[in-house]
C-alpha positions in Angstrom: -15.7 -8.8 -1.2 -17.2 -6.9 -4.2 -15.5 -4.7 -5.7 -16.6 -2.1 -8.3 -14.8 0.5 -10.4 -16.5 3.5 -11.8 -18.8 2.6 -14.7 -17.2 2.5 -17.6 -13.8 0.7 -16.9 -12.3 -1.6 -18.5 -11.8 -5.3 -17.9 -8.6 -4.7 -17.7 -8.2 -1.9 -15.5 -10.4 -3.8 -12.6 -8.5 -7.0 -13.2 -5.2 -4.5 -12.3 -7.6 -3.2 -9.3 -8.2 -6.5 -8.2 -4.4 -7.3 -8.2 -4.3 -4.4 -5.8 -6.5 -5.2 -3.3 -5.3 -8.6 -3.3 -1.8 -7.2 -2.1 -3.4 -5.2 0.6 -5.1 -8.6 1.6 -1.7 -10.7 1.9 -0.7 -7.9 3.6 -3.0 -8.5 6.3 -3.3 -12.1 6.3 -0.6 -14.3 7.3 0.1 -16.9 4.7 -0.7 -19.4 6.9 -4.0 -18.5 7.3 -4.9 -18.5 3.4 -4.8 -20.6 0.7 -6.1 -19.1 -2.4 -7.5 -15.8 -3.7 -10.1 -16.2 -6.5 -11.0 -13.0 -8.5 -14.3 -13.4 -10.8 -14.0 -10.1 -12.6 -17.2 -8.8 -15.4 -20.2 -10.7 -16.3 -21.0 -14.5 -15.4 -21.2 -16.5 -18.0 -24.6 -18.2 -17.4 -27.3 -17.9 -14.4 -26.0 -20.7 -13.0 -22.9 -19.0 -12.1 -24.7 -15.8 -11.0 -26.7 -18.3 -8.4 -24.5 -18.7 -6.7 -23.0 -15.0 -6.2 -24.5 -12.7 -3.7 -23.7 -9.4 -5.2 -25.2 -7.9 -8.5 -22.9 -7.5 -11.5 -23.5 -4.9 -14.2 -20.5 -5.4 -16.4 -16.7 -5.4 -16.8 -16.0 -2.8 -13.9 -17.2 -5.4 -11.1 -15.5 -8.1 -9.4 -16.1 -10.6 -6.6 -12.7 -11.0 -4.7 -12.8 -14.3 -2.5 
């Protein structure tokens, strides 16, 4: 899931975002249906990284919550 705060935000403030939606997801899903959660919040550090990500990300206020 990709999540983007408004332009501007702080890495921060979207790494506090993502901790909310990841409560709202164990909310949903039973625990014995999920292992992990993996938050990769701001820029990739190389293209290799970013080939393998399906959404565009312009800068600290995106994440990819999987």
């Amino acid at each position: 899931m990709h999540v983007r705060a408004p332009t501007g935000t702080r890495i921060e403030e979207t790494a506090r975002l993502c901790d909310l939606v990841e409560q709202a997801i164990r909310q949903i899903i039973p625990p014995v249906e999920m292992d992990n959660i993996v938050d990769n919040i701001g820029l990739p550090y190389s293209g290799i990284n970013m080939a393998y990500s399906n959404s565009g990300t312009i800068g600290p206020a995106d994440a990819d919550v999987c």
